[in-house]
N, C-alpha and C positions, 0 to 999 in steps of 0.2 A: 581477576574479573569477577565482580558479581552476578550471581546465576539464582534465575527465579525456581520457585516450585515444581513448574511445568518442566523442568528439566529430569525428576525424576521420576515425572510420570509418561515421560515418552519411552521406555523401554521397548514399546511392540510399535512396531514399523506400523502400523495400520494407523496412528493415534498423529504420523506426524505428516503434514502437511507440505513442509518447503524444509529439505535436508543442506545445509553448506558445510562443506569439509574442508579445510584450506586454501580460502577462496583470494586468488591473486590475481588481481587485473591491473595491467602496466596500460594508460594513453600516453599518446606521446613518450616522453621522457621522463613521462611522473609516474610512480607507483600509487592510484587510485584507489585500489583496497590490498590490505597485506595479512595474508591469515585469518581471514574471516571465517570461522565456524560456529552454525548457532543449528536450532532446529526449533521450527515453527510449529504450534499441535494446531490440528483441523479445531472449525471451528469457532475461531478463537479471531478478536483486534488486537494486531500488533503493531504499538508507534513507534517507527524507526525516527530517530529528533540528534538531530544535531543541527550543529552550523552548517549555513550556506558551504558549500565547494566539501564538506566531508566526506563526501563518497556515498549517500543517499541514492542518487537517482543511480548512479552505476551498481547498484547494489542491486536496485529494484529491476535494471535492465537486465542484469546478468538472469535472475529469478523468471524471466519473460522470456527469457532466450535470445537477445537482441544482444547481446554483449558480451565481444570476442574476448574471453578469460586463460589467463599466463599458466597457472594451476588451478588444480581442486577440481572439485566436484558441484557441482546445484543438482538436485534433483527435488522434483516437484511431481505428487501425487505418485511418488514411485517412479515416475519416468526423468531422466535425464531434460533440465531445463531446455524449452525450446524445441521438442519432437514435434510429431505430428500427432502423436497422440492427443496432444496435451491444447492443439487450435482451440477447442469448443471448448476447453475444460478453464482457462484461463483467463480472467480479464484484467485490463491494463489503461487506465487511464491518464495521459502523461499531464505534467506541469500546463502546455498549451492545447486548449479543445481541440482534436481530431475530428472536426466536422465541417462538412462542404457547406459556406456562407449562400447558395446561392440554391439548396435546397430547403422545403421546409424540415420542419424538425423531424415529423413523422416519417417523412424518405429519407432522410438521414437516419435513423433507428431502423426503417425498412432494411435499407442497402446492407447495411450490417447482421441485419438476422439474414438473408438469402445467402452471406459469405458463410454465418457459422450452421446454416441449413436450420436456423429459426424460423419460424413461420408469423404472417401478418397478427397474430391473436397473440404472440409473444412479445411483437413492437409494441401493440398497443398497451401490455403489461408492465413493459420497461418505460413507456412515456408516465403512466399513473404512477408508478412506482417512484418517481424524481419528483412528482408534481407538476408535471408542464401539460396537463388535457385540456386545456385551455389556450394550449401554446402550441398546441401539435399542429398547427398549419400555417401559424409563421416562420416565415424567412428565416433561417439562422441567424443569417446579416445583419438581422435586425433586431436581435436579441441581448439584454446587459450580459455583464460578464456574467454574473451568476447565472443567467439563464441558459450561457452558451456551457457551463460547468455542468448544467443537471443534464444538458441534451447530448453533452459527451460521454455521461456515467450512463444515462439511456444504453447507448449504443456497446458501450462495455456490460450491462447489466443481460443484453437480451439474449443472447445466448445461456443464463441463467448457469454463467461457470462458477466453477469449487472453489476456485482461488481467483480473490480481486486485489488487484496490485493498484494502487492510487497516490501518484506520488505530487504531494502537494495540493490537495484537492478545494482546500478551504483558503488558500493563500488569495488575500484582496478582496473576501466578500466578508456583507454585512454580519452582526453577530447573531440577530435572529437566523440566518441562512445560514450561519457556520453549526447552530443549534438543530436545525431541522434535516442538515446534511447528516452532521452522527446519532440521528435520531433511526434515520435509515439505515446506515451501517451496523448500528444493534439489530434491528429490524435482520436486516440479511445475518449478521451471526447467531444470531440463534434461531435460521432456518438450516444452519450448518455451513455455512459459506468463510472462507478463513480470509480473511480483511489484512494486509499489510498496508501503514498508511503512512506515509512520512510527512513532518513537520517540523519548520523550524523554530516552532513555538510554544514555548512550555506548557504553557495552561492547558493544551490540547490534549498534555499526556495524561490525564485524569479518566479520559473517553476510553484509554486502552485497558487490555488485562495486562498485555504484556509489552517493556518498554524495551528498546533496542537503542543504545545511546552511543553514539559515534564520534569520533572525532579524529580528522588528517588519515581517513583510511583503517582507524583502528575502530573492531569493537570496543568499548569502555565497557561497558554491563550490561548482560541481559536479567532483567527483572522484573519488580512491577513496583504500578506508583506506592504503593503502601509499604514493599519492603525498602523502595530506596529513601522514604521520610527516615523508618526506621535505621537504616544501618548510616546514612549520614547525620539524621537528629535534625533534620531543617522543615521544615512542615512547609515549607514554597520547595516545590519542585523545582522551580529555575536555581533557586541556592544548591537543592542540593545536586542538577546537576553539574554544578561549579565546580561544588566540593570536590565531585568526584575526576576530574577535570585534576583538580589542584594538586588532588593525590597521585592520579597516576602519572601527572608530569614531576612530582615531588620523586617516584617510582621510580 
């Protein structure tokens, strides 16, 4: 497996973010993830990219703590994925908006900051913060999908946790809004905020430092877009995640 830079510069436990130690999750009858171990540095966009059914969102679950695991280890900010330490510290945006259609946008961000003990000057923070102040008192309902996207990151946003897990977040909106979404997410990492972001689409992995490339359960390589041009030779990220595909089923 291909391992990026960041791998020798986590040495000091304080530098890493999201630790997996041989991470095995069986659903059903299917082995889901098999020996996943990687480590995340604070800080930092990570694009986890593979195909559809790879083991992306169970990845991102298990990191959340929502996802009963066979073996291994997750820990996250030091604590074992899923504690209680880790409520406020954590945000988690799934594939479908987590927001009540029949509230407006701002009580939806509200309800959410009283759960993580945010306060009203924190929601209104997270509504600017996605661009919807102009939208903070409509209906969810009635919102496109892109708008019902930023009012879901809202309410993951207000609690202003360490770690934002976001899986799939740009999937079905336009390109300007897929541009002003990772505009944000630099925005948040370089206030310190450590961003894991899954997609199934290559061109996105360019947004990241560091890429996570999956396939049927396995990690394939942790790196970045600049080493994986160089160690496959293909200058389109979709080839060389191919390449790397090719190799380790040639493997």
């Amino acid at each position: 497996m291909m391992s990026s830079s960041h791998d020798e510069l986590l040495g000091n436990a304080a530098d890493v973010a999201i630790d997996v130690d041989n991470l095995r999750v069986v659903r059903g009858n299917r082995v889901a993830l098999d020996g996943i171990s990687v480590q995340i540095a604070r800080g930092t966009i990570t694009g986890l990219l593979g195909p559809s059914g790879c083991g992306k969102t169970t990845l991102m679950r298990s990191v959340v703590g929502t996802q009963i695991i066979a073996e291994g280890t997750v820990m996250v900010l030091g604590h074992p994925a899923g504690s209680a330490d880790l409520r406020h510290r954590v945000g988690y945006v799934t594939q479908n908006p987590t927001i009540y259609d029949d509230l407006r946008v701002i009580d939806n961000v509200r309800y959410f900051a009283a759960l993580t003990g945010a306060d009203a000057a924190d929601a209104n923070e997270a509504v600017a913060t996605v661009g919807l102040d102009d939208h903070q008192t409509a209906l969810c309902g009635n919102l496109s999908g892109g708008q019902r996207t930023r009012a879901s990151l809202a309410c993951a946003l207000v609690s202003h946790p360490d770690v934002l897990v976001l899986d799939e977040p740009t999937v079905g909106l336009d390109p300007l809004l897929r541009v002003d979404l990772w505009e944000k997410f630099h925005q948040l990492a370089a206030r310190g905020t450590t961003l894991l972001v899954s997609s199934h689409v290559m061109d996105e992995a360019d947004n990241c430092g560091d890429l996570l490339l999956m396939r049927e359960g396995h990690l394939l390589a942790h790196t970045t877009p600049t080493k994986l041009r160089e160690d496959t030779g293909c200058q389109s990220l979709e080839e060389a995640f191919l390449s790397v595909i090719r190799h380790s089923t040639a493997a």
